[in-house]
C-alpha positions as a Markdown table, in Angstrom:
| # | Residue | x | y | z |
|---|---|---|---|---|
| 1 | Unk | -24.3 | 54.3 | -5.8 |
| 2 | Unk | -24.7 | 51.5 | -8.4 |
| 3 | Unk | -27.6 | 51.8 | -10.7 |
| 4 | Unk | -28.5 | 48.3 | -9.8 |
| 5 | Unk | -28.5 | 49.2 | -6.2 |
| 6 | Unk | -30.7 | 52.1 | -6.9 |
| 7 | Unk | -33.3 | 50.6 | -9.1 |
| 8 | Unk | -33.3 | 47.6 | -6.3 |
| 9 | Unk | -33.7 | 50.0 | -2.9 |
| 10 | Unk | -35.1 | 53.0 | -4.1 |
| 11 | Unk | -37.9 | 51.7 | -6.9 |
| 12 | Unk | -38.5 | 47.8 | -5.9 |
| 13 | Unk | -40.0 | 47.8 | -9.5 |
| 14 | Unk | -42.0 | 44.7 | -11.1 |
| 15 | Unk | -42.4 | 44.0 | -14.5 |
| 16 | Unk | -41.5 | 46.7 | -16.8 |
| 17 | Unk | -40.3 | 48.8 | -14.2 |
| 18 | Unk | -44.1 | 49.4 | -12.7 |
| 19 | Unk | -45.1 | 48.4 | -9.1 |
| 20 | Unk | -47.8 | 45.8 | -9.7 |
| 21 | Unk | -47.5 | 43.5 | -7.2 |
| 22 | Unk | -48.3 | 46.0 | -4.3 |
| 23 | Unk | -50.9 | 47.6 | -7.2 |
| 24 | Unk | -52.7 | 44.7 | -7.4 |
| 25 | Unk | -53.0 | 44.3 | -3.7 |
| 26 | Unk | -54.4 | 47.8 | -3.0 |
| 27 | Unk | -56.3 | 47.4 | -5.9 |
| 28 | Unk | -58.3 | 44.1 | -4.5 |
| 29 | Unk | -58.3 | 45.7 | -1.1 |
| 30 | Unk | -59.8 | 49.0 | -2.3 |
| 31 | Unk | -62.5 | 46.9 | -5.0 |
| 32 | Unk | -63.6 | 44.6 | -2.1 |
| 33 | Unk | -63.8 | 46.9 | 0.9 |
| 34 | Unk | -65.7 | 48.8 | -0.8 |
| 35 | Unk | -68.4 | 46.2 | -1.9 |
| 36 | Unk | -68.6 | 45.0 | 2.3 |
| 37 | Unk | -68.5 | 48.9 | 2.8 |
| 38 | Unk | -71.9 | 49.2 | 1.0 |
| 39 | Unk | -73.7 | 46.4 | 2.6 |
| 40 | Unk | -73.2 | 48.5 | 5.7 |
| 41 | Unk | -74.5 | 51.8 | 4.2 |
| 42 | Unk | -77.8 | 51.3 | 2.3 |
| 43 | Unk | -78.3 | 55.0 | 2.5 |
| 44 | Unk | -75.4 | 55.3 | 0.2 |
| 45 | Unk | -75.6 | 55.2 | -3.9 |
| 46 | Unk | -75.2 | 51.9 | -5.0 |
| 47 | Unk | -71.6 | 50.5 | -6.9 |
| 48 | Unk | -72.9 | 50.6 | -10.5 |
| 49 | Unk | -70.2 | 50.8 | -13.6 |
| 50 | Unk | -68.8 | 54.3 | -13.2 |
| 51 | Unk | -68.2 | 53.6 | -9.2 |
| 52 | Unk | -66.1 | 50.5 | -10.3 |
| 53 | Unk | -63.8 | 52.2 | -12.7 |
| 54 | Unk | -63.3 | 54.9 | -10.7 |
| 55 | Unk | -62.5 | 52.3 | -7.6 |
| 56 | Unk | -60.1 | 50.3 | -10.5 |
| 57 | Unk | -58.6 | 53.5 | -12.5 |
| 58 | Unk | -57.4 | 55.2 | -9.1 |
| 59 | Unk | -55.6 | 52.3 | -7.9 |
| 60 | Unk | -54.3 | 51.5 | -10.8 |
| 61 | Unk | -52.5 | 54.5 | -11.7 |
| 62 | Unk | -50.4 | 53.8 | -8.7 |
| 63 | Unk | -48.6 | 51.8 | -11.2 |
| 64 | Unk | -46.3 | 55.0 | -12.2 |
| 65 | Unk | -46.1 | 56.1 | -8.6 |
| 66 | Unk | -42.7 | 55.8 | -8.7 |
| 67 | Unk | -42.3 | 56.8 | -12.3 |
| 68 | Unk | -44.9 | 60.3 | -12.0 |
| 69 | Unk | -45.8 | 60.6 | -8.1 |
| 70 | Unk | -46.8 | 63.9 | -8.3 |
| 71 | Unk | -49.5 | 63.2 | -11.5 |
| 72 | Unk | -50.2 | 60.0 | -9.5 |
| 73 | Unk | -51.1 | 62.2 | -6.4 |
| 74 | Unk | -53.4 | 64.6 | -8.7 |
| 75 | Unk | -55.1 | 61.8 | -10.5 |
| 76 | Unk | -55.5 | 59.6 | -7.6 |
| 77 | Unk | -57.3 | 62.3 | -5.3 |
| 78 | Unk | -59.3 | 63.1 | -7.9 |
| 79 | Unk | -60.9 | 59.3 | -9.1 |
| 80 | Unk | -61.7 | 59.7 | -4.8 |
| 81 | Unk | -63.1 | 62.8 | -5.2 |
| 82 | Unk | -65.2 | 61.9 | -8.0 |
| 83 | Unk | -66.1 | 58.7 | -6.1 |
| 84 | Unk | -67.6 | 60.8 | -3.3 |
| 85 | Unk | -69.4 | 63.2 | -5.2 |
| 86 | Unk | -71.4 | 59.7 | -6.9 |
| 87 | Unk | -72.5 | 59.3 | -3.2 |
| 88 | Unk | -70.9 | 56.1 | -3.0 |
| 89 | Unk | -70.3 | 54.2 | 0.3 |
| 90 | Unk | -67.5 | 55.6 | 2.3 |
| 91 | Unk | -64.4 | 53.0 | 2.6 |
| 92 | Unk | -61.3 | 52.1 | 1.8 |
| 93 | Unk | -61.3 | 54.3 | -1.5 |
| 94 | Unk | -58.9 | 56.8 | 0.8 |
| 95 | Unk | -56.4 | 53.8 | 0.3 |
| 96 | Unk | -55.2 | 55.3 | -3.0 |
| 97 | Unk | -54.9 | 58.9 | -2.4 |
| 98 | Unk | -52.7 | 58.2 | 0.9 |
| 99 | Unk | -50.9 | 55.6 | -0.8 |
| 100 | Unk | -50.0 | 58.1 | -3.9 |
| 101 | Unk | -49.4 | 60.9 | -1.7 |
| 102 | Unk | -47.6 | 59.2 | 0.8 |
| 103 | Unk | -45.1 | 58.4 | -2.3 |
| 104 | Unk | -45.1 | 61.4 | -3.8 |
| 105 | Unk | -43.7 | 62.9 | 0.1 |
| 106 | Unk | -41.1 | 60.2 | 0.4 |
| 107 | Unk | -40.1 | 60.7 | -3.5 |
| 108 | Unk | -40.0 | 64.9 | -2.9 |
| 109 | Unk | -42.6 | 65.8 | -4.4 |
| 110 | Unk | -43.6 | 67.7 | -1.1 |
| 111 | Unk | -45.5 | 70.1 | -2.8 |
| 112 | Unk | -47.5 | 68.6 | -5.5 |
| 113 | Unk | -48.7 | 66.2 | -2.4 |
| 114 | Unk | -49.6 | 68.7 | -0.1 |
| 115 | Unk | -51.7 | 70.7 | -3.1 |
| 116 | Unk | -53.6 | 67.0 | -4.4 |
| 117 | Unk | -54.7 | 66.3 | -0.3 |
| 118 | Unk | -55.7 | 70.0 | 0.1 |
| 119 | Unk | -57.8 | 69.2 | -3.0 |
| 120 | Unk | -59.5 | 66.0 | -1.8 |
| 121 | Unk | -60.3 | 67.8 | 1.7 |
| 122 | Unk | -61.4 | 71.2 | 0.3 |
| 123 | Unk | -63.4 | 68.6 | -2.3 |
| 124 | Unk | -65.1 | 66.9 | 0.3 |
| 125 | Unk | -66.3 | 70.0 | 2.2 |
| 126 | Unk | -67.9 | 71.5 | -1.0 |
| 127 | Unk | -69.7 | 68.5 | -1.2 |
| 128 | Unk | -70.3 | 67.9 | 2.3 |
| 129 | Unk | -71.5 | 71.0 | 3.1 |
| 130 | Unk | -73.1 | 72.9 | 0.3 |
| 131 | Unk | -72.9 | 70.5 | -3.5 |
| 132 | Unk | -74.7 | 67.6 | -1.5 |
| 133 | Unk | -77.8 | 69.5 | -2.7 |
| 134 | Unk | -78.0 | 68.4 | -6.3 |
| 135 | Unk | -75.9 | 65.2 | -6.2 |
| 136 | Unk | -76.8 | 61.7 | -5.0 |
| 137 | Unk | -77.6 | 60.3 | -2.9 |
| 138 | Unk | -81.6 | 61.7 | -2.9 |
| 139 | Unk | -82.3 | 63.4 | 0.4 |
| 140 | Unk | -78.7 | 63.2 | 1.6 |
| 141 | Unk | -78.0 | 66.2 | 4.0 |
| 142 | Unk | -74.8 | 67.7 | 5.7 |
| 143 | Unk | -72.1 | 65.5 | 7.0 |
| 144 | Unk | -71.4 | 65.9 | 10.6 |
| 145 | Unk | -68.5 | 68.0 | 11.2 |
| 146 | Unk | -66.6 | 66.1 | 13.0 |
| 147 | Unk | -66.2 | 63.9 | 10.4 |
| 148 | Unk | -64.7 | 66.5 | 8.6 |
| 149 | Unk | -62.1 | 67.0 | 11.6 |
| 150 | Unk | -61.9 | 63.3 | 11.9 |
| 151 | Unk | -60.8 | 63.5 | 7.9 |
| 152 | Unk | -58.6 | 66.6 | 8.4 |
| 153 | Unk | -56.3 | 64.8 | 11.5 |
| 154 | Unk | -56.2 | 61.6 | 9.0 |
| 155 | Unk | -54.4 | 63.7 | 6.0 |
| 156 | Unk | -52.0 | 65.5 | 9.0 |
| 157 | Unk | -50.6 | 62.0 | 10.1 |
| 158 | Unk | -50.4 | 60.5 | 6.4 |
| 159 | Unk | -48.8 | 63.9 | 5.6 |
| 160 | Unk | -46.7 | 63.6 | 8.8 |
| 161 | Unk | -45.7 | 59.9 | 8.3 |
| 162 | Unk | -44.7 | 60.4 | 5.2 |
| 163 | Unk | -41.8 | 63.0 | 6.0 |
| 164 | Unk | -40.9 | 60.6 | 8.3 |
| 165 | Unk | -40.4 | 58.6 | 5.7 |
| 166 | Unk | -38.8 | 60.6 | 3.6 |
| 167 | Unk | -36.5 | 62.0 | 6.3 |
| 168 | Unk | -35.1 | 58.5 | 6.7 |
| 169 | Unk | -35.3 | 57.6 | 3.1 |
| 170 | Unk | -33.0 | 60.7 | 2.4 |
| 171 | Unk | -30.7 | 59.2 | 5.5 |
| 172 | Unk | -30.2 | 56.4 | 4.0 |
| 173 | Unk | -29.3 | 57.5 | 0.5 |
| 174 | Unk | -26.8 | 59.7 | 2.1 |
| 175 | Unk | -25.6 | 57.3 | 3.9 |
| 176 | Unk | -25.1 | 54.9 | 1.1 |
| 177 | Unk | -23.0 | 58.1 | -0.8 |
| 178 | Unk | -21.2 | 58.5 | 2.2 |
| 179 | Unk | -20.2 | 54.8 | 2.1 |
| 180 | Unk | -19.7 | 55.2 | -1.2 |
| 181 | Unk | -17.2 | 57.7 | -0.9 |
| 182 | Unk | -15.2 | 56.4 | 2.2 |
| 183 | Unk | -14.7 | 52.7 | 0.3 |
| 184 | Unk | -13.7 | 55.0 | -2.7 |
| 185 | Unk | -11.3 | 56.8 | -0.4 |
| 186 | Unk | -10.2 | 53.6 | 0.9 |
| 187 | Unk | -9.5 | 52.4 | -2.4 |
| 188 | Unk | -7.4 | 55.3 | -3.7 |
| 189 | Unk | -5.5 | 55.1 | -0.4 |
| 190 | Unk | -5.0 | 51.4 | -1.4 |
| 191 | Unk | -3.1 | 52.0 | -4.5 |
| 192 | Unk | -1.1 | 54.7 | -3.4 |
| 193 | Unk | 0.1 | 52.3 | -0.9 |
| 194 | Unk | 1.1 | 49.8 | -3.1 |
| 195 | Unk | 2.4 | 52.5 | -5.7 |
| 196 | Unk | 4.7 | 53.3 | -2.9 |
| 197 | Unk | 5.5 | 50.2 | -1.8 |
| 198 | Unk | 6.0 | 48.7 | -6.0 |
| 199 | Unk | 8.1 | 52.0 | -6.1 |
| 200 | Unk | 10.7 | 51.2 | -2.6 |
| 201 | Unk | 11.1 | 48.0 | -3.3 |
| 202 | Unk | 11.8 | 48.5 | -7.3 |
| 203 | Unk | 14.1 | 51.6 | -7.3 |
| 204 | Unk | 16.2 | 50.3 | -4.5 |
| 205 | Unk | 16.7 | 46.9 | -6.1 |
| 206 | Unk | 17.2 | 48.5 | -9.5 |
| 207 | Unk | 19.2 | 51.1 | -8.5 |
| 208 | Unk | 21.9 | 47.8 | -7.2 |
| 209 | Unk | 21.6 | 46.1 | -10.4 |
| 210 | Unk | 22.4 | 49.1 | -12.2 |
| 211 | Unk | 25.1 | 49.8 | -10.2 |
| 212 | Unk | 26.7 | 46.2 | -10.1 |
| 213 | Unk | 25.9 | 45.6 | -14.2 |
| 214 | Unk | 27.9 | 48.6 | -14.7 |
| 215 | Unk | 30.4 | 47.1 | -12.7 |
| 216 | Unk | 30.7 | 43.7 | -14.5 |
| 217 | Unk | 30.8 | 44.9 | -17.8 |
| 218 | Unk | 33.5 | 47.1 | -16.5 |
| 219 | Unk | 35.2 | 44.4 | -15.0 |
| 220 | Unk | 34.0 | 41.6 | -17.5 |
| 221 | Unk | 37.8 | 41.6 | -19.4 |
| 222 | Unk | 40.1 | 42.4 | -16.8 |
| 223 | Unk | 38.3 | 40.7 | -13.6 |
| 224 | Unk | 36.1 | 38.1 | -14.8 |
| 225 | Unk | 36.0 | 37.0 | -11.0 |
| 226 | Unk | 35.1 | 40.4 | -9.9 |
| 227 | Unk | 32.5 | 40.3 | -13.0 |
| 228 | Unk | 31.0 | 36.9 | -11.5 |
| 229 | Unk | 30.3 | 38.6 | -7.8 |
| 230 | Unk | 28.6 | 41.2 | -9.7 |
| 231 | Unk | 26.3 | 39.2 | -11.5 |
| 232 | Unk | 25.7 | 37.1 | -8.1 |
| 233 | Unk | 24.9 | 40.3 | -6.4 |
| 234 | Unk | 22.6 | 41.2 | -9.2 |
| 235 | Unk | 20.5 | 37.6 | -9.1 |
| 236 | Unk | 20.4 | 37.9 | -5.3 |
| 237 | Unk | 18.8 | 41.4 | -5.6 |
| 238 | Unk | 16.8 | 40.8 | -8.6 |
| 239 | Unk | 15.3 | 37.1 | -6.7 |
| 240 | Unk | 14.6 | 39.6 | -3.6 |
| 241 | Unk | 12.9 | 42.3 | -5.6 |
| 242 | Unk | 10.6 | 39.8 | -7.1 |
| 243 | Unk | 9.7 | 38.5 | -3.8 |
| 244 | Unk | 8.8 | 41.8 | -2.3 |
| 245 | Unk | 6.4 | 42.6 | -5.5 |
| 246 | Unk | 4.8 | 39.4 | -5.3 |
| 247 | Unk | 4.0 | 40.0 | -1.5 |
| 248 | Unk | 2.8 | 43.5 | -2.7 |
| 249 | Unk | 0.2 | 41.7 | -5.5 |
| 250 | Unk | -0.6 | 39.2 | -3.3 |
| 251 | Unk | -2.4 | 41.6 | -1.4 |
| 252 | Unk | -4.6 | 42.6 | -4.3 |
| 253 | Unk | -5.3 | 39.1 | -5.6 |
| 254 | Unk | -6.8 | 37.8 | -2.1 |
| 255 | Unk | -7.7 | 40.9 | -0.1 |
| 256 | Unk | -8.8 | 40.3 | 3.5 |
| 257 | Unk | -6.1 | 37.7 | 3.6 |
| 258 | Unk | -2.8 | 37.5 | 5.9 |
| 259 | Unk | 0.3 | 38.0 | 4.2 |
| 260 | Unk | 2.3 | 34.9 | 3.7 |
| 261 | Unk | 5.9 | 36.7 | 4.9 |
| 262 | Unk | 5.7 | 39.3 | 7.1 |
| 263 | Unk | 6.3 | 43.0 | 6.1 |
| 264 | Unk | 9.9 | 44.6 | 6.2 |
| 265 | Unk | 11.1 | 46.1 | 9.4 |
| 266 | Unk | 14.2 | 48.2 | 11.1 |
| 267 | Unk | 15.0 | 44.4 | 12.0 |
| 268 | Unk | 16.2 | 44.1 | 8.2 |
| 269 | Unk | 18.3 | 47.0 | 8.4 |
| 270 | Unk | 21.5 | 44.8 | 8.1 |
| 271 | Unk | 20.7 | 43.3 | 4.9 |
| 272 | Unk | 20.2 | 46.7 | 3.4 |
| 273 | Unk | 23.6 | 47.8 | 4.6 |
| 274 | Unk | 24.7 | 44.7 | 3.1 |
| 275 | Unk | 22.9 | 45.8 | -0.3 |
| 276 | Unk | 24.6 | 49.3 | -0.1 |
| 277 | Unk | 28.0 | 47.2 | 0.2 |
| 278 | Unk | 27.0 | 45.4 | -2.8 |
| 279 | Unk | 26.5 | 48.5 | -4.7 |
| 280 | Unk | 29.8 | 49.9 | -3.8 |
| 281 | Unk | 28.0 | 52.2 | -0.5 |
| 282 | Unk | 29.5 | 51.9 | 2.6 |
| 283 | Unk | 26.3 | 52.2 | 5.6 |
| 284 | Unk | 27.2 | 53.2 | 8.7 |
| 285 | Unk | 24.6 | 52.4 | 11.5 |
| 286 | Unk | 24.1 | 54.2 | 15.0 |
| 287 | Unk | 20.9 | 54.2 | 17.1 |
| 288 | Unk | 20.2 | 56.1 | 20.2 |
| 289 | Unk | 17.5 | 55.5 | 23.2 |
| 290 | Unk | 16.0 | 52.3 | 24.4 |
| 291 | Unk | 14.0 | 50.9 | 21.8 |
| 292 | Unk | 10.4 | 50.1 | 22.9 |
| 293 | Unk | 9.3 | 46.2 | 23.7 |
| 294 | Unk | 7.1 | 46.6 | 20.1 |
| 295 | Unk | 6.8 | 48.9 | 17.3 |
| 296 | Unk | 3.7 | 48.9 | 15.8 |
| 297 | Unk | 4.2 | 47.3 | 12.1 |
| 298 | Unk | 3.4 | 50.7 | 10.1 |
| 299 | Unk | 5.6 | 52.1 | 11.8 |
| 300 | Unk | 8.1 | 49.8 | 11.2 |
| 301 | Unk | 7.5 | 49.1 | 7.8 |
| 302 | Unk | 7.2 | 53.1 | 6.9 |
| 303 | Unk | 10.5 | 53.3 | 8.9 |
| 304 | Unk | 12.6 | 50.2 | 6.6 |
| 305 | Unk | 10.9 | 51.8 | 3.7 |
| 306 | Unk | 12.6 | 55.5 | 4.5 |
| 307 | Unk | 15.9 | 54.2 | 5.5 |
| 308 | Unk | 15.9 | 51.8 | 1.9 |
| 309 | Unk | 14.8 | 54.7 | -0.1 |
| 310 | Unk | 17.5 | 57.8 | 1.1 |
| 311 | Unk | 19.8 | 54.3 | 0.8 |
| 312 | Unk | 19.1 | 54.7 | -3.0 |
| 313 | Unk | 19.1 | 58.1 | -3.4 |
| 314 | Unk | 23.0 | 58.1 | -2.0 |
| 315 | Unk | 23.5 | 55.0 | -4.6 |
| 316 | Unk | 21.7 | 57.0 | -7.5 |
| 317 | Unk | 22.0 | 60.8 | -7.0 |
| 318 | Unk | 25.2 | 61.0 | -4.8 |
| 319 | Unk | 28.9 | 61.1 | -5.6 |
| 320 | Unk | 29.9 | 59.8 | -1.4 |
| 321 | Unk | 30.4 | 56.4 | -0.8 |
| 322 | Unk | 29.8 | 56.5 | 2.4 |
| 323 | Unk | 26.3 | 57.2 | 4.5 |
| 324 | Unk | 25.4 | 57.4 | 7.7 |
| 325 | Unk | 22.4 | 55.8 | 9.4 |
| 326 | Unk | 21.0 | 57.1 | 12.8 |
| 327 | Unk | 17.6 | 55.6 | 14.7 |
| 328 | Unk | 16.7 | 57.2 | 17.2 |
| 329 | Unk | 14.0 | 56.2 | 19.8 |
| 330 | Unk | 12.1 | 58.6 | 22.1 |
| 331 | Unk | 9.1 | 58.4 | 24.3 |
| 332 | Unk | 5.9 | 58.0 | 21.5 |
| 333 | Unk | 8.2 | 58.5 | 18.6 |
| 334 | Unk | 10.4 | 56.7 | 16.2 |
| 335 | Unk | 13.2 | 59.1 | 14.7 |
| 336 | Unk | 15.5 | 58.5 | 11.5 |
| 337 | Unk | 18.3 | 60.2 | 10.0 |
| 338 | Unk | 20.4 | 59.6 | 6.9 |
| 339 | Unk | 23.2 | 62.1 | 5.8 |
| 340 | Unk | 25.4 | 61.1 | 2.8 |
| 341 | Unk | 28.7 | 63.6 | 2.1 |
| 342 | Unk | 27.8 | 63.9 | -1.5 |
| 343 | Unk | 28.4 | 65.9 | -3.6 |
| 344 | Unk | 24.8 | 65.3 | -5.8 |
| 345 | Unk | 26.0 | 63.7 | -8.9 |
| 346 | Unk | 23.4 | 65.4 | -11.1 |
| 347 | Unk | 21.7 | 62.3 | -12.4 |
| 348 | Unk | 18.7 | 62.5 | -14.2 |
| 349 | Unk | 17.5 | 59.3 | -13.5 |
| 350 | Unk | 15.7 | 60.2 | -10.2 |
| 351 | Unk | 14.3 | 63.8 | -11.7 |
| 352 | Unk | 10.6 | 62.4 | -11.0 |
| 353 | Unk | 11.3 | 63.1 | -7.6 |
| 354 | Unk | 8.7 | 60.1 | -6.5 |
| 355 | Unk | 11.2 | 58.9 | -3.4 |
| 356 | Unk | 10.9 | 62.2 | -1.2 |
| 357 | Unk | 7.2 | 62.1 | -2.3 |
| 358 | Unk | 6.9 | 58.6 | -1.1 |
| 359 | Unk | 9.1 | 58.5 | 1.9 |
| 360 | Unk | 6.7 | 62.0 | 3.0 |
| 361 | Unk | 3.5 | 60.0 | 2.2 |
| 362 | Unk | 4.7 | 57.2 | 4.6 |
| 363 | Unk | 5.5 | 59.6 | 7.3 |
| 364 | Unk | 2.2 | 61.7 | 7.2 |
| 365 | Unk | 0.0 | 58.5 | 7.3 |
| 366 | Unk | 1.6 | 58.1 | 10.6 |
| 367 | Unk | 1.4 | 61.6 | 11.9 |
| 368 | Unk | 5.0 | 62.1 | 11.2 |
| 369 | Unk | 7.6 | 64.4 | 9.0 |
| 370 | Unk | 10.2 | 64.3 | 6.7 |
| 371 | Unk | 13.1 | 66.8 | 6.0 |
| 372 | Unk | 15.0 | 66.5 | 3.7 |
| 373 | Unk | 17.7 | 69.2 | 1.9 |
| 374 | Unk | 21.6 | 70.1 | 1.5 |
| 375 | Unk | 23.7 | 70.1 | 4.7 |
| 376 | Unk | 25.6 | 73.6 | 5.6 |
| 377 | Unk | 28.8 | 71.9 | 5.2 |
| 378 | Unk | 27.8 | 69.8 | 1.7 |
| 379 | Unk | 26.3 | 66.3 | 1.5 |
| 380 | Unk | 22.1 | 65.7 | 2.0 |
| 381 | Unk | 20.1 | 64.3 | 4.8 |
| 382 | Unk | 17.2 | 63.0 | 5.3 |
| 383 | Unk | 15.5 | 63.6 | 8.5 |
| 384 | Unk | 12.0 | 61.5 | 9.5 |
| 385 | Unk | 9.8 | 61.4 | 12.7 |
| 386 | Unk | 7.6 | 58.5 | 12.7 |
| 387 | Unk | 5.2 | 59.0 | 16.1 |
| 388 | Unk | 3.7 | 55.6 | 17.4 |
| 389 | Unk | 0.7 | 55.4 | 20.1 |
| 390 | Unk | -1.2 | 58.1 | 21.5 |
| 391 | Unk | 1.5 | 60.5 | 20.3 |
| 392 | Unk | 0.5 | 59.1 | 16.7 |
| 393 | Unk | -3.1 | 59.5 | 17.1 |
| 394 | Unk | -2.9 | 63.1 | 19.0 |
| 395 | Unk | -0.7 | 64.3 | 16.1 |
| 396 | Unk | -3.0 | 62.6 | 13.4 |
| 397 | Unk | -6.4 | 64.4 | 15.0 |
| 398 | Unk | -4.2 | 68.2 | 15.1 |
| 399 | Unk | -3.6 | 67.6 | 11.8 |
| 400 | Unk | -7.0 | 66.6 | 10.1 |
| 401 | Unk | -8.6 | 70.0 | 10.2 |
| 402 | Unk | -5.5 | 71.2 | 7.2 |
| 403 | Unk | -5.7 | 68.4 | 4.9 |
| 404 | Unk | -8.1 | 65.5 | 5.8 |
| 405 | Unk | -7.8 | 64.0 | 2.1 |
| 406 | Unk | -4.1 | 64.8 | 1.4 |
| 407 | Unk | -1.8 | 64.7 | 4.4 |
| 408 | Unk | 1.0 | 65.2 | 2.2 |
| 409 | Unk | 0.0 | 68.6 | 1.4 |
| 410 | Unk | 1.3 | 70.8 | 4.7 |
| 411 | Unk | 4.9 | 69.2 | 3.6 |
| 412 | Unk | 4.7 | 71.5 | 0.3 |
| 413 | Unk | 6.5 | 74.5 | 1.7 |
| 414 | Unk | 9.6 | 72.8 | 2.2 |
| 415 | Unk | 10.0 | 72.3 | -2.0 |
| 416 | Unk | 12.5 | 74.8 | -1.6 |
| 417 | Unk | 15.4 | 72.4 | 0.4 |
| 418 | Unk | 15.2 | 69.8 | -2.3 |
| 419 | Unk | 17.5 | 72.4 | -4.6 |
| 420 | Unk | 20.8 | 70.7 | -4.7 |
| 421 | Unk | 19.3 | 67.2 | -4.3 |
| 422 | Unk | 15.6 | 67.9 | -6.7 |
| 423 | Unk | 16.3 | 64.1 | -8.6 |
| 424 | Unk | 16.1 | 62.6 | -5.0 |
């Protein structure tokens, strides 16, 4: 919670961080009740100086009720108690002991509010019942009882009211910190989104122009021709790359807003075969099943995403040429698998290991796996199962219970697999 947002809900301060707006107002309603209080009770002491301070000085040290509540309880019950044992008129002087223990409730000072009301009443029955004696008014006698009970069920509703209050008030503040914590959540889940994303589109599009600058300055002498296709394939990936990260930023610079180009699906797949060609990988592309009237555009995207990256893992961290491209559809799930012949290359490049990561990250958001690790026979594949529907949102609720805030963290036991391929 902001401290803006706290001081504004919580405090509603005036001037100088005091409440004296509402002060003021229980302050002129306590002064001038009082005064039509005693026209009606001529039996009563008259207001004379002391009456009127104490009337003013207890409403006005409701000014650090929010500041002090519990002191603001004490003093306040005790101006009214010192009020009633002048034998002043009975009125709205009560007005400032509920108000200051009322606040002191809501503000959790549950104790200190309790103790300062338990004072007033025990107060008034000493001098109800026994000091009336030898303070004014002259010849006052006993009050009546069930004035005492009438005074008694008053404090139990204020005191009643009041955790009420504060029940809610505490329901709210949590509920703030909960919002808090869930647009805080949603934020962190933003970035790693478009890390992921930055990282895809990058790596794969860097990984080509690597591959193909190497090849024209290679080539630069002998082929010049063969140099020029290279730098062509390098401006072409390098124009795409850019476009992709501005879609990405786009996304942080007006959020809420639709995208201008739609996201990257499995319907792009030929053009990253054809950027695998480019780089000198040759993509062969197989699917299996009947693929369903609409994939839902995660899924899609998490599934062109996969397929690019273990596409530039073969380019980067394999010495095969060739790689092998199967997606499969089934009833409520999407399946993908990627097998290169390798061997691993040993590149350092990729040591971060941030692709697997990723491509896991992706996969988990969806209720799905990865697996990834050597073959038997030599070579690596990547295996991914992306599930879409009710499938997606059965596996997703199974799941919560292990690791609501990091569903990448059940994938950790298969580390071991990425052994021969750890810079993918």
């Amino acid at each position: 919670m902001e401290p803006g947002e706290r001081w504004g809900r919580e405090r509603r301060p005036g001037i100088g961080g005091l409440a004296w707006r509402s002060t003021f107002v229980i302050a002129l309603v306590v002064f001038v009740g009082s005064h039509f209080a005693q026209v009606g009770q001529p039996e009563r002491q008259q207001l004379d100086v002391l009456a009127r301070v104490l009337l003013v000085g207890g409403a006005a040290v409701l000014l650090w009720r929010h500041r002090v509540p519990a002191v603001v309880a004490f003093v306040a019950c005790a101006s009214v108690l010192g009020y009633l044992a002048g034998g002043y008129p009975y009125g709205p002087v009560f007005l400032t002991a509920a108000v200051a223990c009322f606040g002191a409730v809501v503000r959790g000072r549950r104790v200190a509010a309790w103790c300062a009301l338990g004072m007033l009443w025990g107060g008034h029955l000493l001098i109800g019942h026994w000091l009336y004696r030898w303070l004014p008014p002259a010849g006052d006698g006993p009050a009546p009882w069930g004035v005492e009970t009438v005074i008694a069920a008053w404090f139990a509703v204020l005191l009643a009211a009041a955790e009420l209050a504060r029940l809610k008030r505490q329901q709210r503040r949590q509920a703030r910190a909960e919002r808090a914590v869930a647009e805080k959540r949603r934020a962190d889940e933003e970035r790693l989104r478009i890390a992921r994303e930055l990282h895809d589109v990058l790596a794969h599009s860097i990984s080509v122009i690597n591959v193909q600058a190497g090849m024209g300055l290679a080539l630069l002498d002998t082929d010049p021709e063969q140099a020029r296709t290279a730098l062509s394939t390098i401006k072409s990936a390098s124009k795409e790359a850019l476009g992709e990260v501005r879609q990405v930023l786009d996304t942080l610079r007006t959020p809420g807003d639709a995208p201008r180009t739609p996201a990257p699906g499995l319907d792009r797949l030929p053009e990253l075969v054809e950027q695998a060609a480019a780089a000198g990988l040759t993509v062969r592309t197989s699917s299996e099943g009947e693929p369903p009237r609409r994939v839902p555009p995660g899924a899609d995207l998490a599934a062109f995403r996969i397929v690019q990256e273990a596409l530039t893992n073969v380019v980067r961290h394999s010495g095969s040429r060739t790689a092998d491209v199967l997606v499969a559809h089934t009833p409520g799930a999407l399946r993908l698998r990627i097998d290169d012949a390798g061997p691993a290359t040993g590149d350092a490049a990729g040591g971060s290991g941030n692709g697997l990561a990723g491509m896991r990250e992706r996969a988990a958001a969806l209720g799905g796996t990865i697996e990834a690790g050597p073959l038997p026979g030599g070579g690596f594949r990547v295996e991914a199962t992306l599930l879409l529907g009710r499938e997606r949102a059965r596996g997703i609720s199974s799941e919560a219970p292990e690791a609501p805030e990091a569903p990448e963290a059940p994938e950790a036991p298969e580390a071991p697999e990425e052994s021969e391929g750890d810079v993918r």
